[in-house]
N, C-alpha and C positions, 0 to 999 in steps of 0.2 A: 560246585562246592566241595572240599575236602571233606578229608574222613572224619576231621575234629577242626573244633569251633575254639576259639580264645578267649577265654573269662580272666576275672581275677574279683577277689571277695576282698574290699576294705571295710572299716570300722569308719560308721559314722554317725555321728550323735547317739550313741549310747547305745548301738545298733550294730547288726552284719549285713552289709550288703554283695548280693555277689549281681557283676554285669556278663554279659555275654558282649564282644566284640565287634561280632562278626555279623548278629542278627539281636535287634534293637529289643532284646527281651533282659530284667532284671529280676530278683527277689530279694527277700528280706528274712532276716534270720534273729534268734537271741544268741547265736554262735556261730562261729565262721563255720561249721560243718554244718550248722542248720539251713544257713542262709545256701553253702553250697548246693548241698542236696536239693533245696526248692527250685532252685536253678536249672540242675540237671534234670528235674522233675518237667519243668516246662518246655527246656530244649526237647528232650525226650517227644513230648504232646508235638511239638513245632513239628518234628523231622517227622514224626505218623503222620501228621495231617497235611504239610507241605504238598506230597503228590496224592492227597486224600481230592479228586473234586468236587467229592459230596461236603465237603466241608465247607463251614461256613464262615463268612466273617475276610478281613483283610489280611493279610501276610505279612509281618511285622516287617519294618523297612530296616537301614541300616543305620546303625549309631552316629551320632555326632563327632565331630575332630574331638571336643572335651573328653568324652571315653576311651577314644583309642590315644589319647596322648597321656590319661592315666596307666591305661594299661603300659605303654611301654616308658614311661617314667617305672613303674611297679618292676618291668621286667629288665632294664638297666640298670637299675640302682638297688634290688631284691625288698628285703624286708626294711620297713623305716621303725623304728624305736623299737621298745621290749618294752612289753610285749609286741609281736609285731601286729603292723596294724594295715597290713594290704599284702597279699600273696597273689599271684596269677596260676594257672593252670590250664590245662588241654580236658576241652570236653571231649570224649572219644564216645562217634552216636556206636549203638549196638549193632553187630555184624549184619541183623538182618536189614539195618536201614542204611547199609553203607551206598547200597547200590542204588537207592532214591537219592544219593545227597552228589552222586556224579554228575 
């Protein structure tokens, strides 16, 4: 796994959602910063707990063709209307978990 994950946070139905691409995790927000943050919040949990084997539970799989073709629809085409309403970005995990995500 690289050092950073591939999300992107669109508007929908009166909402912020941001997706993770790379690992089948989502959140939800009342702002695209909100919704971002709860994201990174969770990536964050995934990558501790990932090589955690005390940890419990399944290991979220990986997204569907529909996500990663919003994603790079999102990342070819950039922002769609004004306000924009779908942005993409690099989740970059924290230096001490880089060496769990090789």
């Amino acid at each position: 796994m690289p050092d950073h994950l591939r999300c992107f946070v669109q508007r929908e139905r009166g909402c912020w959602k941001a997706y993770c691409v790379d690992v089948d995790l989502s959140a939800t927000g009342n702002t695209p910063d909100a919704a971002r943050d709860a994201l990174d919040r969770a990536l964050d949990r995934y990558c501790y707990e990932r090589d955690d084997p005390s940890a419990a539970g399944a290991s979220p799989g990986r997204p569907g063709l529909a996500r990663r073709t919003r994603y790079w629809a999102a990342r070819l085409l950039g922002h769609e209307g004004r306000p924009y309403t779908r942005h993409c970005y690099d989740y970059r995990a924290p230096p001490q978990l880089v060496n769990g995500l090789s």
